[in-house]
C-alpha positions in Angstrom: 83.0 133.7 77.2 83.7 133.5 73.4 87.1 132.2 72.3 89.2 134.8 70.3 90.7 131.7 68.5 88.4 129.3 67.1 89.0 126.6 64.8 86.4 127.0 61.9 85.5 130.6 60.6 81.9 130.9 60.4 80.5 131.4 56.5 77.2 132.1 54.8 75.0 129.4 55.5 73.4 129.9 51.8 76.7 130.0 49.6 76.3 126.6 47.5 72.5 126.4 47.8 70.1 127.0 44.4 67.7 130.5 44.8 64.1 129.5 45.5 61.2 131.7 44.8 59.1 130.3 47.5 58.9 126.6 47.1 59.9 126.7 43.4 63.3 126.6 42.5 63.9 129.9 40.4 65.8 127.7 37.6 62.9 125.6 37.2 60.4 128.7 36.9 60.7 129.5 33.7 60.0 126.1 32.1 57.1 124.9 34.2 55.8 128.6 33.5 55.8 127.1 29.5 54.1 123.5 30.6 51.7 125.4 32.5 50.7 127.6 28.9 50.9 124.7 27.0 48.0 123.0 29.1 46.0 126.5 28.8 46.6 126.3 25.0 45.3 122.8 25.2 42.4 123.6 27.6 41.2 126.8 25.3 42.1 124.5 21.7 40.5 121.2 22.9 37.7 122.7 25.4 39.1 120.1 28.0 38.2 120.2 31.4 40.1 121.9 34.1 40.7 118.5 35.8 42.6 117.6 32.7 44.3 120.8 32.4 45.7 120.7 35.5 46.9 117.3 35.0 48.5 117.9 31.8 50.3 120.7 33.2 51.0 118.8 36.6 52.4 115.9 33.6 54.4 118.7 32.4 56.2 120.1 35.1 56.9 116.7 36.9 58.8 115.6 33.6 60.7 118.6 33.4 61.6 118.5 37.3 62.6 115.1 36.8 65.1 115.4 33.8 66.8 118.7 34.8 66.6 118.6 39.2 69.6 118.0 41.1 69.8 114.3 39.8 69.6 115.0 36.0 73.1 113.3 35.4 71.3 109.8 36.1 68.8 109.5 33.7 70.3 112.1 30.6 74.1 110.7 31.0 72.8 107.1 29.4 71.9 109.4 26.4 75.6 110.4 26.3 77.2 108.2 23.4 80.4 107.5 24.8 84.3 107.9 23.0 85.4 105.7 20.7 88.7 104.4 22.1 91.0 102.4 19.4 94.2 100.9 20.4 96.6 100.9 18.0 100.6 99.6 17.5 102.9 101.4 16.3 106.5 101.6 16.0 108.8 104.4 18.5 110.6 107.2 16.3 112.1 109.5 18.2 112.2 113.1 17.2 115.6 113.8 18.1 118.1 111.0 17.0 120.9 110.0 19.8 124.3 110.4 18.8 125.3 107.0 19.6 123.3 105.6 17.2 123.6 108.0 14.5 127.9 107.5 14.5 127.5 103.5 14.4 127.7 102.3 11.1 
């Protein structure tokens, strides 16, 4: 018998998950789409093999999978310069003057 009250509310299983087309990952489509021209320009340019075309685009898209994927932040975040902190002393004015202060002479 189900429960009328139940603790958790069942959700989409797929909210917070990346679109796939297939196996690919639909952000990364685009780019290893370019890698994969690039080693056709090379292969028709150069009259390489198609052993080394397909490892120059393989090269390619493994580079850009590993810079942008889900892990990105490890590897570009030592590229980040980081601020420039600079302590410094100064002396407290306050903006508004207190009136005990201001009457003492």
């Amino acid at each position: 018998m189900v429960q009328k009250h139940q603790k958790f509310r069942t959700v989409n299983n797929t909210l917070g998950k990346s679109p796939n087309i297939g196996p690919i990952p639909a952000d990364q489509l685009f780019p290893w789409s370019i890698a994969v021209f690039i080693a056709l320009f090379l292969h028709q340019t150069f009259e390489l093999s198609w052993i080394s075309t397909i490892l120059i685009a393989a090269w390619g898209i493994s580079s850009w999978w590993i810079l942008t994927a889900n892990g990105s932040w490890r590897i570009l975040s030592k590229f980040v310069k980081p601020p420039n902190w600079v302590r410094i002393r100064a002396t407290y004015n306050p903006i508004l003057q207190n009136k005990k202060k201001s009457h003492r002479k």
